[in-house]
C-alpha positions as CSV (number, residue, x, y, z in Angstrom):
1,X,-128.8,-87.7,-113.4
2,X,-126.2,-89.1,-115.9
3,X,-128.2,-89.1,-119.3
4,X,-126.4,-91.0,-122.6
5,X,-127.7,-89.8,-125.8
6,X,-126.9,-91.4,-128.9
7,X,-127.6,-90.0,-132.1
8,X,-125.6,-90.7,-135.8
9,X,-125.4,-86.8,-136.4
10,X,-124.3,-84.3,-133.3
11,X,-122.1,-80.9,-134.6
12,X,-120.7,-79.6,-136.3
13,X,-122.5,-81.6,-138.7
14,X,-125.7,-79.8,-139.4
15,X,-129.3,-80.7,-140.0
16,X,-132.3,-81.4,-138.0
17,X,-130.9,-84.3,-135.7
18,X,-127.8,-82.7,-135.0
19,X,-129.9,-79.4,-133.9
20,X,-132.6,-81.5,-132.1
21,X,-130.2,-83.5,-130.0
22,X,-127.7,-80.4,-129.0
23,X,-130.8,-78.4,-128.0
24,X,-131.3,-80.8,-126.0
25,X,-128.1,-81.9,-124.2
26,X,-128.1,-78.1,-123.3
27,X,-131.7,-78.3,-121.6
28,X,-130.3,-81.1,-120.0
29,X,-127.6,-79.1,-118.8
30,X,-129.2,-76.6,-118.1
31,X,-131.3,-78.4,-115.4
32,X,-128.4,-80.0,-113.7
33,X,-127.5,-82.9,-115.5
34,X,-124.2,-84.6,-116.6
35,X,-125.1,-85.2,-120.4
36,X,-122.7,-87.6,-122.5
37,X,-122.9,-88.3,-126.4
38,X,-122.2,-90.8,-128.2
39,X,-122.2,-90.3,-132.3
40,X,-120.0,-90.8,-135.5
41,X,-117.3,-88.5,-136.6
42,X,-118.7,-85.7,-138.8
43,X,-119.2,-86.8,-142.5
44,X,-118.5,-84.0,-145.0
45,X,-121.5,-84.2,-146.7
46,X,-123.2,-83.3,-143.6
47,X,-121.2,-80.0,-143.3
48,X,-121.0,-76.2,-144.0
49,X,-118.5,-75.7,-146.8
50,X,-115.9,-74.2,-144.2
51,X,-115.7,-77.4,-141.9
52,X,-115.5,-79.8,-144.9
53,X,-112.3,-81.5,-144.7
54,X,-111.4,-80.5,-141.0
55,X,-110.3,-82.6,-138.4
56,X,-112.5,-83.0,-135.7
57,X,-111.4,-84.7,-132.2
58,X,-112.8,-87.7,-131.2
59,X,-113.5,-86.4,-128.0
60,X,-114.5,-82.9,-126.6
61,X,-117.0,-80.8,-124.9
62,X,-119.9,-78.3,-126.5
63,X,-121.8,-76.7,-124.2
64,X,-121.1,-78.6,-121.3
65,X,-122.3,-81.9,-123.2
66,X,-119.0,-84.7,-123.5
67,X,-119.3,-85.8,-126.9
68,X,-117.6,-89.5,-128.2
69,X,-117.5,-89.5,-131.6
70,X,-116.8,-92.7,-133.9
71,X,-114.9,-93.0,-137.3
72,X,-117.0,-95.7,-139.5
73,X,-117.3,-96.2,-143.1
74,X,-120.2,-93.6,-144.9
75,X,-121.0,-92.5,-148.1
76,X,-124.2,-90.4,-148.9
77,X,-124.8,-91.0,-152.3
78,X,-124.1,-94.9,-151.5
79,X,-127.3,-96.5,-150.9
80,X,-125.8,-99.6,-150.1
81,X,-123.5,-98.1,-147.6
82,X,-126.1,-95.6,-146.0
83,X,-128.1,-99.3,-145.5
84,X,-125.0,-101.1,-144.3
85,X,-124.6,-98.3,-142.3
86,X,-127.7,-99.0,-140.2
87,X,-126.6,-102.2,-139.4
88,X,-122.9,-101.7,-138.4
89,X,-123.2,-98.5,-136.6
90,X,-124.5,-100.3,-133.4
91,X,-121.1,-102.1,-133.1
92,X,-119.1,-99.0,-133.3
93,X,-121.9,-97.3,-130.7
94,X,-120.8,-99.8,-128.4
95,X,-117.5,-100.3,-128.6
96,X,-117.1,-96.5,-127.6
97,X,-120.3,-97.6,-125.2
98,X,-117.5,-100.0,-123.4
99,X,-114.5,-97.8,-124.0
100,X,-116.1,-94.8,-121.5
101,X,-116.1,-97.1,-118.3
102,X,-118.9,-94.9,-117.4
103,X,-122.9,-96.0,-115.6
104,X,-125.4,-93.8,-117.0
105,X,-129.4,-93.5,-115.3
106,X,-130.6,-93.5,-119.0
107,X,-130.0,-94.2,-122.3
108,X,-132.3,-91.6,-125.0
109,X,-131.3,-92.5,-128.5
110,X,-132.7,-91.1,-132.2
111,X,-134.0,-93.6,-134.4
112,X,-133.6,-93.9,-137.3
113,X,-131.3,-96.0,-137.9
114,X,-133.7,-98.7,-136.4
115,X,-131.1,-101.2,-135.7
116,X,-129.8,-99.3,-132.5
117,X,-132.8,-101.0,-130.9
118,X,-130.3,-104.2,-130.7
119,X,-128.1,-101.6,-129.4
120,X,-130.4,-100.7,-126.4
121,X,-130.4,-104.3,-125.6
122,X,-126.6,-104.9,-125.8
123,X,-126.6,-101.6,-123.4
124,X,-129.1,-103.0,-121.3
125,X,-127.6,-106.3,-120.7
126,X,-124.1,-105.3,-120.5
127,X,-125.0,-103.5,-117.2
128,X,-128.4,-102.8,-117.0
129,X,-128.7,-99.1,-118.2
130,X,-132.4,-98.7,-119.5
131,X,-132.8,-96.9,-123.3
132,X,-136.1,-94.6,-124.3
133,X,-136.1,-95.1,-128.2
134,X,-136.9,-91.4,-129.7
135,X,-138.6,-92.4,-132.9
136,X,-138.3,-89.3,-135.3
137,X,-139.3,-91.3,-138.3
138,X,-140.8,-95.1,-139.2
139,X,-138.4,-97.6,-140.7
140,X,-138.7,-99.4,-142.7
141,X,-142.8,-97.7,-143.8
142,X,-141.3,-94.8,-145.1
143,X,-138.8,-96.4,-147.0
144,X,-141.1,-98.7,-148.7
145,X,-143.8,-96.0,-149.4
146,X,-141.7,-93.9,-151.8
147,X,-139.8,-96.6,-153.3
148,X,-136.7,-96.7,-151.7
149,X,-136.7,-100.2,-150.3
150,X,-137.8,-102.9,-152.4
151,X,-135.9,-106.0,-151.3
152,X,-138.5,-107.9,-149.9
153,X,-135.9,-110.2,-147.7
154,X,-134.3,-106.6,-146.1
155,X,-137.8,-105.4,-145.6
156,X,-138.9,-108.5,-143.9
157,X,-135.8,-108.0,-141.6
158,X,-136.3,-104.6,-140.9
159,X,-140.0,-105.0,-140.3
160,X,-139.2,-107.5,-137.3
161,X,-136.6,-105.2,-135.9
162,X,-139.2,-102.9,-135.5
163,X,-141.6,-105.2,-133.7
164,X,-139.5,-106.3,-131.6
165,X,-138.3,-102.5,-130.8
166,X,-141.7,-101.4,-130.3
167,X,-142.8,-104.5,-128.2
168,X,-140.0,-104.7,-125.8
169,X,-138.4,-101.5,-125.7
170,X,-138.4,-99.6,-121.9
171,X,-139.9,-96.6,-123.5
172,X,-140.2,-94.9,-126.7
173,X,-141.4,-91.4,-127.5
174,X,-142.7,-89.8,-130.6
175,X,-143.4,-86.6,-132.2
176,X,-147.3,-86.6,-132.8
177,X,-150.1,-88.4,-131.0
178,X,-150.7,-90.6,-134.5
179,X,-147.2,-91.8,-133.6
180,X,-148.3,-93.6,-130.6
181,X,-151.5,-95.1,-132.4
182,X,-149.4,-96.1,-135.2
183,X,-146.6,-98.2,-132.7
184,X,-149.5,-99.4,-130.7
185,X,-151.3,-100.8,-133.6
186,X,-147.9,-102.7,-134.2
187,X,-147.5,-104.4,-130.9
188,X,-146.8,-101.5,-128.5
189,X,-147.6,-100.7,-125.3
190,X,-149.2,-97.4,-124.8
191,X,-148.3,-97.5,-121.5
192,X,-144.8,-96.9,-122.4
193,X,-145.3,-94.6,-125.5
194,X,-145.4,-90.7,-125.3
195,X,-145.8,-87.9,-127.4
196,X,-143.4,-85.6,-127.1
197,X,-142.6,-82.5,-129.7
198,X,-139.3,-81.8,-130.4
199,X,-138.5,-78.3,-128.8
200,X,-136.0,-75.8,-128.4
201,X,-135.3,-73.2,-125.8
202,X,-137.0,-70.2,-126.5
203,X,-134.6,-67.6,-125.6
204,X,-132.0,-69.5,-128.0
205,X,-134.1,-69.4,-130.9
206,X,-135.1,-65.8,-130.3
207,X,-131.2,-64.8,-131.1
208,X,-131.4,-66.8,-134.1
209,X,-134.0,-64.5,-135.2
210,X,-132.2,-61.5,-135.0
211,X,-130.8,-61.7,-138.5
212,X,-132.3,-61.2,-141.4
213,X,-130.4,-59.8,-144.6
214,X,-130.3,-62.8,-146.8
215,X,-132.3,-60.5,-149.5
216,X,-130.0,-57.6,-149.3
217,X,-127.0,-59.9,-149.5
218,X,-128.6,-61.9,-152.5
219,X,-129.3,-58.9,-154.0
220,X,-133.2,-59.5,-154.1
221,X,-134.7,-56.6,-151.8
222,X,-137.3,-55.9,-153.9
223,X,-138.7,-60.0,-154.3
224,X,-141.1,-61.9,-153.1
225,X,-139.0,-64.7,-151.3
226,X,-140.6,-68.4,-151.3
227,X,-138.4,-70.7,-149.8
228,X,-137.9,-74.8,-148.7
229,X,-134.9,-74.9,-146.6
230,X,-133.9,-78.9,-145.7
231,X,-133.0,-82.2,-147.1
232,X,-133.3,-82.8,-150.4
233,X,-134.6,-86.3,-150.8
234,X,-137.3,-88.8,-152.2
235,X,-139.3,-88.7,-149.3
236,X,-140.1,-84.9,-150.4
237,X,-141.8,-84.3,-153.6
238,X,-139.7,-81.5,-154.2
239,X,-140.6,-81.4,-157.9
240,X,-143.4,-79.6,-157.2
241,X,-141.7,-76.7,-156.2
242,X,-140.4,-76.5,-159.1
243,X,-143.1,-76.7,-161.1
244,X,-145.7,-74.3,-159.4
245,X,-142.3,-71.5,-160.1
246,X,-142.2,-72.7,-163.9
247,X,-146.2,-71.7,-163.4
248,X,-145.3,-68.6,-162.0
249,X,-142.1,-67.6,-164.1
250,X,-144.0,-64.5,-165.4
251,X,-144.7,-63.2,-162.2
252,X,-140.9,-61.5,-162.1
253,X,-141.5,-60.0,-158.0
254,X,-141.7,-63.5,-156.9
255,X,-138.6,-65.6,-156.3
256,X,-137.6,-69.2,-155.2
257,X,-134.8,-70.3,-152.9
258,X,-134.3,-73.8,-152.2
259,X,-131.7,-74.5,-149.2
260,X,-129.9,-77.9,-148.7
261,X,-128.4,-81.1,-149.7
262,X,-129.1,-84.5,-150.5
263,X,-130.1,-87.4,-153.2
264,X,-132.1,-85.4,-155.3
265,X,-129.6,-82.0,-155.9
266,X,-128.6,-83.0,-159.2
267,X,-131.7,-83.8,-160.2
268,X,-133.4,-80.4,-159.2
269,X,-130.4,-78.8,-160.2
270,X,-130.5,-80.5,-163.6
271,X,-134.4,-79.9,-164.6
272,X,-133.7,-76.1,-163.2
273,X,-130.9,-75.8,-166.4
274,X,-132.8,-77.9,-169.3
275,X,-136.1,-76.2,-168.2
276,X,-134.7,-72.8,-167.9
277,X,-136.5,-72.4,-164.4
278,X,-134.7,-68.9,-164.1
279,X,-136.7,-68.0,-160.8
280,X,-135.4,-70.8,-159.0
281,X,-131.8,-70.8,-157.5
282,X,-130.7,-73.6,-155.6
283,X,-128.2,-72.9,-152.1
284,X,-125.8,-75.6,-150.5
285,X,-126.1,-76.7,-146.9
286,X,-125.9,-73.9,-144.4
287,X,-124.7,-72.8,-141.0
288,X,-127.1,-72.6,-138.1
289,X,-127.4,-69.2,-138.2
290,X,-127.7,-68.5,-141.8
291,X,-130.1,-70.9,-142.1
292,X,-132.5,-69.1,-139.9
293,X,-131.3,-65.6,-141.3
294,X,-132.7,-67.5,-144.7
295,X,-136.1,-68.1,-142.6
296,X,-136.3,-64.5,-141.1
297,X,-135.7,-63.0,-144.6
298,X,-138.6,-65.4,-146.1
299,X,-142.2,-64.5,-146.7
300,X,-143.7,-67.9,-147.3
301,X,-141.9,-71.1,-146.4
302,X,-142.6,-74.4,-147.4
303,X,-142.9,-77.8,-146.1
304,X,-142.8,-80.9,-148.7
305,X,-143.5,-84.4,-148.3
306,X,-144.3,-87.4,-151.0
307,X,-148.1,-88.5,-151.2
308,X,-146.9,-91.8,-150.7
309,X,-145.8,-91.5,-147.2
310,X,-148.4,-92.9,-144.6
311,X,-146.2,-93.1,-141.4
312,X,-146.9,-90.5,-139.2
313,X,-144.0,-88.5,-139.9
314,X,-143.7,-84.6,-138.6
315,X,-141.0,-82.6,-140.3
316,X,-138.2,-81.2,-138.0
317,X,-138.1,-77.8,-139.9
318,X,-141.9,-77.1,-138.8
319,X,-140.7,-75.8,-135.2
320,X,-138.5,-73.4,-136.3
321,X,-140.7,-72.2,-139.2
322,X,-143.6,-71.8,-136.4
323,X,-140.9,-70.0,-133.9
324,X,-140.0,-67.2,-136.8
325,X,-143.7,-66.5,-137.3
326,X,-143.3,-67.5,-140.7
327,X,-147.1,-68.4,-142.7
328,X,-146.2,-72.1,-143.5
329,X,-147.8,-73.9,-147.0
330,X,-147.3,-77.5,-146.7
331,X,-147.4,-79.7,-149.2
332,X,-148.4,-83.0,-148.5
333,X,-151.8,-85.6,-148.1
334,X,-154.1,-83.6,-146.2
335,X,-155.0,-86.6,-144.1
336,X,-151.0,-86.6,-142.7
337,X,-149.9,-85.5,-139.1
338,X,-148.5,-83.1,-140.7
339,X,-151.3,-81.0,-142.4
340,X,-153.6,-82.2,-139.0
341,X,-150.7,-79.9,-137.1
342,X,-150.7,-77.0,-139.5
343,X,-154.6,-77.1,-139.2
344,X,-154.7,-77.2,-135.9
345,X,-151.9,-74.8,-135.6
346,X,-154.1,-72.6,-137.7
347,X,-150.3,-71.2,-139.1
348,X,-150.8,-71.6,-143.2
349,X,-152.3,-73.6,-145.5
350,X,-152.1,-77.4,-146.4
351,X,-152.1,-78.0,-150.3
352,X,-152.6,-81.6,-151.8
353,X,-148.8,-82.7,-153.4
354,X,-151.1,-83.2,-157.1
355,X,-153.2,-79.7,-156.9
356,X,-150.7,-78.1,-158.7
357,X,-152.7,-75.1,-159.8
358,X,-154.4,-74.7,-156.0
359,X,-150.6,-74.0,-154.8
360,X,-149.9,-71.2,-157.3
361,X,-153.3,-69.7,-156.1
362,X,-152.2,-70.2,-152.7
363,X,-148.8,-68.3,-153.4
364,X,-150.7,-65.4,-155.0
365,X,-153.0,-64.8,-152.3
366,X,-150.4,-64.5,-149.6
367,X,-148.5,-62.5,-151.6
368,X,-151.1,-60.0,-152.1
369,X,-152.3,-60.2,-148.6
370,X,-149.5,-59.3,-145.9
371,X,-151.9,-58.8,-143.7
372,X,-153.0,-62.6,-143.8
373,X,-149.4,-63.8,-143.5
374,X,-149.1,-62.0,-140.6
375,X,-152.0,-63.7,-138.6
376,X,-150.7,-67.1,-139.7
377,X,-147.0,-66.4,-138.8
378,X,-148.9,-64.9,-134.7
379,X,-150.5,-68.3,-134.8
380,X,-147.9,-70.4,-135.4
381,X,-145.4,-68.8,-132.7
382,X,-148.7,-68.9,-130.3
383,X,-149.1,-72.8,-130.8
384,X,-145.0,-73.3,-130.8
385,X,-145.0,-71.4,-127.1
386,X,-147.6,-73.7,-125.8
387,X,-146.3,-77.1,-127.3
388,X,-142.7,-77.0,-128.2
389,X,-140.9,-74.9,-125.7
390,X,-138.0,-77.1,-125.0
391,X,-138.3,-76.8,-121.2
392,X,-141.6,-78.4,-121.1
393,X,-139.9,-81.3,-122.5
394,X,-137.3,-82.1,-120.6
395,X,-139.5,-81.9,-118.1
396,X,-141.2,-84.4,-119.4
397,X,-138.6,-86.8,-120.4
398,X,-137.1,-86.1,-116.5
399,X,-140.5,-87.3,-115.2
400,X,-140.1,-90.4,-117.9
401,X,-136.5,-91.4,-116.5
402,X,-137.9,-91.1,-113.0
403,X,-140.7,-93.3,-113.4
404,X,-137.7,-96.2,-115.5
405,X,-135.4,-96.1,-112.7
406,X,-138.3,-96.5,-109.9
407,X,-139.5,-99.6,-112.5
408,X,-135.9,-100.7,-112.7
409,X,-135.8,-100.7,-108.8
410,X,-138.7,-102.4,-108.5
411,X,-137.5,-105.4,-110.6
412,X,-133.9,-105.9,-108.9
413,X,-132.1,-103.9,-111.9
């Protein structure tokens, strides 16, 4: 088949979309396919140190997936332009969309943003290509929830983008079975909603594993590393970290890295130097491969999200912290998808965002019992083989696209 993808981050940027979506051009690949994305041009904030300021062609090949990247306006620390950005990014999308000449059997596309719904339907009508909407998170809910989005005319708009998205879409998929209850409850089908885990293949993610001497390079054999590794944002909470490791600042063997980039950095990074958090150090955005060598290297690692946040949102880091065996604490409402995976995962522990004291316990007892972060990390990889394996779900989407196109038949498209 000729499968599109469009996603606003492909490499070299890096981060949990641009991971996701290469993973899974290969797998498409890999089965047979002729895979073609469409994305924006890499935005230095988005990049390893080393690629910042490169030049990147606007068209090439990586790993047997054609890539068509756009050159738009984007700013991260801009919230104006990261919402503008939403809106215009469509336009771009399809001018390239026209530019390639090229009939595709399907159109998979990451949302967020939400407004590339509209560009499903510009797709659709231009020459009748049908689009399967991978939602990854819920805009505008999420937005709203922590206090991001407050203009009540933007919400309003963005809030009948997304019923019309979920109500006339050709197919969406999502990454937890509350994600089809929750678009269902909002005018969806559930005929045309499935869950589907993001996955990667397994013998991939096994090299990734092979390194591990982030403590010996950091000069920090002998600690007890606890670390978050991923965007640093509102939607987190990440303030907690800090605290429970002010909590634990006497405790010398124990040690907190925290791995990434985004809104909040400065602030972290400002409360870790007025509050003289000393066991706390703070790491920029980081290649693929050290980013996992960080993982391996880990004894506990962490997954944060803010209280406030009721969509039924499933971190992207969780799969790889479940394929490196790693005992997971997550942070966040125990009534999330998120804690009902980890439970049911049986991989860690799920600690309330305000139960400040119950996470420094928590911390303590794995660190005294290796033999209990072993069991959770077995757990974890045994639930990861089962559900995420990246070949069951292409599979899956294959089966999806087959069942479109006979549809699209069907009704003369």
């Amino acid at each position: 088949m000729k499968i599109l993808l469009i996603v606003a981050y492909f490499s070299p940027e890096i981060g949990s979309a641009a991971h996701v979506y290469r993973d899974l051009g290969k797998a498409f690949v890999h089965n047979g396919h002729e895979v073609d994305v469409i994305t924006s041009y890499p935005r230095d904030f988005n990049l390893v140190q080393s690629d910042k300021r490169k030049e990147f062609s606007l068209e090439e090949t990586i790993d047997g997936i054609h890539v068509h990247r756009c050159r738009h306006p984007a700013m991260r620390d801009s919230m104006l332009v990261r919402g503008l950005e939403h809106f215009y990014l469509p336009h771009y999308y399809f001018k390239k969309y026209r530019e390639l000449g090229k009939k595709f059997d399907i159109c998979l596309m990451y949302i967020p943003p939400l407004p590339l719904y509209y560009l499903a339907k510009k797709i659709k009508r231009h020459d009748g290509t049908p689009s399967i909407l991978n939602f990854q998170d819920f805009h505008p809910q999420e937005l709203t929830d922590v206090g991001v989005l407050k203009n009540l005319v933007i919400i309003k708009i963005l809030e009948h983008n997304e019923r019309q998205a979920y109500q006339k879409s050709d197919f969406i998929t999502v990454l937890s079975s509350a994600g089809i209850d929750y678009i269902t409850e909002r005018g969806g089908n559930p005929e045309k909603i499935a869950h589907i885990y993001n996955g990667v293949i397994l013998s991939d993610i096994d090299t990734l594993f092979t390194k591990h001497d982030f403590k010996e390079r950091e000069g920090i054999q002998d600690k007890f590393l606890v670390s978050y590794a991923g965007i640093l944002s509102p939607f987190q909470g990440l303030d907690r970290i800090l605290e429970a490791a002010k909590a634990l600042m006497d405790k010398k063997e124990i040690i907190f890295y925290i791995v990434g980039d985004g809104m909040i950095k400065s602030h972290l990074e400002k409360r870790i130097k007025e509050e003289r958090i000393d066991n706390v150090r703070i790491l920029p955005l980081q290649p693929r491969d050290e980013y996992f060598n960080i993982v391996n290297s880990s004894d506990i690692c962490l997954i944060c999200l803010d209280e406030r946040m009721k969509a039924p949102c499933f971190p992207g880091k969780t799969i790889n912290l479940l394929a490196a065996k790693k005992p997971i604490i997550a942070i966040t409402d125990k009534m999330s998808e998120t804690a009902r995976i980890i439970t049911e995962a049986g991989c860690g522990e799920v600690i309330e965002p305000d139960n400040a004291a119950g996470l420094q316990e928590v911390i303590l007892r794995l660190y005294s019992s290796p033999e209990q972060r072993i069991i959770y990390g077995k757990r974890g990889r045994n639930f990861f083989e089962k559900n995420m394996a990246l070949e069951k779900s292409v599979k899956t989407y294959e089966n999806i696209i087959t069942k479109i196109s006979s549809n699209n038949i069907r009704e003369g498209l």
